[in-house]
N, C-alpha and C positions, 0 to 999 in steps of 0.2 A: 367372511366365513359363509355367505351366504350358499354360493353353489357349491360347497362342502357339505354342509348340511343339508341342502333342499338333495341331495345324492346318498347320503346317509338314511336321510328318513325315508324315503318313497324308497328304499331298496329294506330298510327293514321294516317298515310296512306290509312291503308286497310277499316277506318270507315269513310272518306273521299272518295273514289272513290271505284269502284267495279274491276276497273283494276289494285288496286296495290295488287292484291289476288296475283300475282305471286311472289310477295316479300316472304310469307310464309317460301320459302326455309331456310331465313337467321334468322326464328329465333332458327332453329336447330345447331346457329353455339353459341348463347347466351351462354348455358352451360359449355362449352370449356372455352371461353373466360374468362367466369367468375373465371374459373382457376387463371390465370393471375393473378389474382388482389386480388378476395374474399375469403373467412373463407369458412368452409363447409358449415354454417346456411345459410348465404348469399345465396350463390349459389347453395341451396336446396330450397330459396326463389325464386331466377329467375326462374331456371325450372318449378314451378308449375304455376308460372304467364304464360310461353311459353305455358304449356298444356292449362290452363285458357283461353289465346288469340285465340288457334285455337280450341275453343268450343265455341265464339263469336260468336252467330247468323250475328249481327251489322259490325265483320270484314271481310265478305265476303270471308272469307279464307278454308270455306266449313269446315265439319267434316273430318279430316284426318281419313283415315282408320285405321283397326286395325293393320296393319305392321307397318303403319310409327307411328302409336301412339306408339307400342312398344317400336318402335326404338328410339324413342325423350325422353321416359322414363327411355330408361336403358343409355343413351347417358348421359342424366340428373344424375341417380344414379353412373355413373362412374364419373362424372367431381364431385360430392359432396367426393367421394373417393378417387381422387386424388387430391382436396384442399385441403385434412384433411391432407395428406400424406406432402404435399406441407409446410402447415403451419407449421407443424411439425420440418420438417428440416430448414426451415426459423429460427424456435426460435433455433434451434442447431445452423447454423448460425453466430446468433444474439450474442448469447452466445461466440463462440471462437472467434469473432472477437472485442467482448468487454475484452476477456481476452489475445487478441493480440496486441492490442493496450495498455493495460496496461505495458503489457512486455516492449512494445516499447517504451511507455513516463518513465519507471524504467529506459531503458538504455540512454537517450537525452531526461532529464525531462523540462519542459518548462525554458525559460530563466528568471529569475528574472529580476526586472527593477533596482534592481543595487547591487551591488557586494563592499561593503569596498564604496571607494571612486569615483569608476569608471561606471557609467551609461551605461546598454546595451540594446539592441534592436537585432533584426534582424529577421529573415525568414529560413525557411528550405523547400523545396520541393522534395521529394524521387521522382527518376525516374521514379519505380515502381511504379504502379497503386496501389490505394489498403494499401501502406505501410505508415508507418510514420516516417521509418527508412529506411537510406539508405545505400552507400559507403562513405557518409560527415560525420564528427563528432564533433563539439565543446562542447568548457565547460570553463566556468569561475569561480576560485576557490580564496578566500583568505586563506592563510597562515605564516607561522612565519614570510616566506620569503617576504611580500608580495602578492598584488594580481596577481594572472597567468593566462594567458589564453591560449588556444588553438584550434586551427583548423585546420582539418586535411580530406585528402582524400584517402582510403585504395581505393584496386587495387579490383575491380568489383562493383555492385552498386545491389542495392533492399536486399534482404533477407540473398541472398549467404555473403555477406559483414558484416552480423551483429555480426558474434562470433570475426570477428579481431576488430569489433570497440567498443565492450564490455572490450576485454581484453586490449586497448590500453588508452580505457578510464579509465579503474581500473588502471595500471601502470604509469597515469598521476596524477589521484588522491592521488597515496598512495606519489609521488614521489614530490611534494605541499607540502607536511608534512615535509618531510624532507634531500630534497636535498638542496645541498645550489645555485647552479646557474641553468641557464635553459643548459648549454651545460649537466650536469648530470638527468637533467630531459630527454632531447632526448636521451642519452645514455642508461638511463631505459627502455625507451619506444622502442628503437632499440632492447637492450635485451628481452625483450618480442615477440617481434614479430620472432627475432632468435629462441626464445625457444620453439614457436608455433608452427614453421615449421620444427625443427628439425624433422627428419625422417619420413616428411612429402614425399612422391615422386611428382617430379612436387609442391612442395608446393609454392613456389616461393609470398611471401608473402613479401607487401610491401605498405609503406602510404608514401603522401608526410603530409608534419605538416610544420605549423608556429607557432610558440610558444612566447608568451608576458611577461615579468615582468613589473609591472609598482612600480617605486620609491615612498620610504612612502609618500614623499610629492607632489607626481604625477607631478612634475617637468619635468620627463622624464620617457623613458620607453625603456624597454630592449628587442628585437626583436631574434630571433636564426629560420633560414629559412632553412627547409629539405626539398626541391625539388619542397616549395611550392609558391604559385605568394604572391609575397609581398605582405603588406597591403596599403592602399591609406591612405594619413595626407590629412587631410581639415583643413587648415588654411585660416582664412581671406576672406571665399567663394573662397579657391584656391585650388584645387585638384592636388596633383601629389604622383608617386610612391616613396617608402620607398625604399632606396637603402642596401641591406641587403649581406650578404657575402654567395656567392654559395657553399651547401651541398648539398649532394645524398641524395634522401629519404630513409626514417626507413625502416628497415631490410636491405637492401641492404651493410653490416659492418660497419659500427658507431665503435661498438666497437672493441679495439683494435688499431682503426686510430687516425689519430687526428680529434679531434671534431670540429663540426662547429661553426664556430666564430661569438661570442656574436656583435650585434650592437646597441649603444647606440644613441636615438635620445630626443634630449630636446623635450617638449611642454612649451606650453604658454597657457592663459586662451583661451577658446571656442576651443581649437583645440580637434578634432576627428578623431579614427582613422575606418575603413572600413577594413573590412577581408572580402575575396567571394572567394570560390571554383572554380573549374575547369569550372563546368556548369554555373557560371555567365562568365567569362571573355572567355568561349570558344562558348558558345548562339552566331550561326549564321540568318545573314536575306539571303535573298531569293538569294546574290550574292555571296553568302561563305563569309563575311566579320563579324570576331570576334565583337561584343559587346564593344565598347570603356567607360568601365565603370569611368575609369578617367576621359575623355572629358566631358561624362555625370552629371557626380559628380557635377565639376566645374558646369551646369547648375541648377543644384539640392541642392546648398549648403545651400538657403536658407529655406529648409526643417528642423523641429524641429526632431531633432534624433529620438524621440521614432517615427517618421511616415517617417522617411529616407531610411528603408529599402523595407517597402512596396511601398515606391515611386521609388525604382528604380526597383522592380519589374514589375510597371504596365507600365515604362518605356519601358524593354524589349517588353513588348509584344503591345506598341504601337510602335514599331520602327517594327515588323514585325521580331525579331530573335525568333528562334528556340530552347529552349531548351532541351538539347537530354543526360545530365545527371544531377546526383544530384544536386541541386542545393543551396547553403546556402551563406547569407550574414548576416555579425556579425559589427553592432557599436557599437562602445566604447567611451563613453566618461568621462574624468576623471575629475572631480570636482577641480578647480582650490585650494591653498591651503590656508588656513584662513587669513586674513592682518594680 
């Protein structure tokens, strides 16, 4: 609205007093501006109102001579030819980042609001400005084996991260079909990311992952932890961490070693479980002090799941922490099983 107004006022200023003639100056700056914001037509319409105003008897703004008339004319005919210019690339634009953002919900399509028997929720925030994909990755899948989940963080964050968390996501999917436990599901997904970096130099490629099977009768659910922060159980508005058995994150040889060790944890009705990334439990406030999303939970459990995620996001940012990477939070909640 700017060169609308900056045209409005200095034109009823100047028919209002005889001393606001020396504003004149500024309405040579209307055409420029209108760049900014307007179409060619538009701002082939301002210009000629600017030439209109300083041929006002009434705005005291005198007959500009024939230099500055020129000059305010061809000032005028370049800002209309650099809007045109402008608009142009705008709709090119417009265009690749509706067709990059497609790419990006292809690879981390939105989350369903539920999966088989188990209810999900949650939040994703890319580091990167601009992206909708980052270095985080989940995905919740049923198959023969049951339902599986996953979340995982590959080693760099915004765009450079998206071909590892494509192929880690394909290798998770195929591997729901038909592996039988989750230790051979992270052993897939280790060989992938081996195979990715073979003869890679410097490739040094590597995610931490959590990985879920939840039981047909959602009784209990099966945990296998690669380098990554456990998940929090809410039970009874009681939040604490899933005590899971220490493995090396993917790519780092999985295969070949022994595998990381499966942990079983019962549920009960209303229990939830909470998965988050690196960027929620490592979100500093202003003293260096991590984000205590456990503590937080416990205050937050009386939150209905599908609005628990975004509540702990607007937590962060009223506690004053920082988030400085990807950042994703996943609930799960499994549907207790028929009487």
């Amino acid at each position: 609205m700017l060169p609308v107004l900056l045209l409005v006022g200095v034109t009823l200023g100047s028919l209002v007093t005889p001393h606001a003639s020396d504003l004149g100056f500024l309405l040579g700056a209307i055409p420029p501006l209108a760049v900014l914001s307007y179409g060619p037509l538009a701002t082939a319409v301002l210009g000629v109102l600017v030439v209109v105003a300083l041929h006002l008897p009434n705005t005291h703004l005198n007959r500009p001579g024939n230099t500055d008339l020129l000059t305010i004319v061809f000032v005028a005919l370049l800002s209309v030819f650099v809007s045109y210019v402008r608009s142009r690339r705008d709709a090119q634009l417009d265009t690749e980042r509706a067709i990059g953002e497609a790419v990006q919900r292809a690879v981390v399509p939105p989350l369903p609001e539920r999966v088989g028997r188990v209810g999900c929720a949650g939040f994703y925030r890319a580091a990167q400005d601009g992206t909708l994909v980052g270095g985080d990755f989940f995905d919740v899948r049923e198959g023969p084996h049951g339902v599986r989940a996953v979340m995982g963080d590959v080693r760099g964050h915004g765009l450079t991260a998206v071909a590892t968390v494509v192929s880690l996501l394909g290798a998770f999917r195929e591997a729901v079909l038909d592996q039988p436990d989750l230790e051979a599901v992270a052993a897939r997904m280790d060989r992938r990311l081996a195979v990715d970096s073979a003869g890679v130099r410097h490739g040094e490629l590597f995610a931490t992952a959590l990985l879920l099977e939840f039981t047909a009768d959602t009784r209990a659910v099966r945990v296998v932890g690669c380098g990554h922060p456990a998940p929090v159980l809410l039970r009874a508005g009681r939040a604490r961490e899933v005590t899971v058995s220490v493995a090396p994150p993917l790519g780092l040889g999985l295969v070949g070693m022994d595998p990381p060790k499966e942990v079983t944890v019962p549920l009960g009705p209303g229990d939830r479980l909470v998965l988050a990334s690196d960027g929620v439990w490592e979100a500093r406030n202003a003293a260096g002090s991590f984000y205590p999303l456990a503590e937080r939970l416990d205050r937050l459990s009386d939150t209905p799941s599908g609005e628990l995620a975004d509540a702990v996001w607007e937590d962060i940012a009223q506690l004053g922490h920082d988030v400085r990477d990807d950042a994703t939070l996943l609930v799960l909640t499994p549907e207790p099983p028929p009487a």
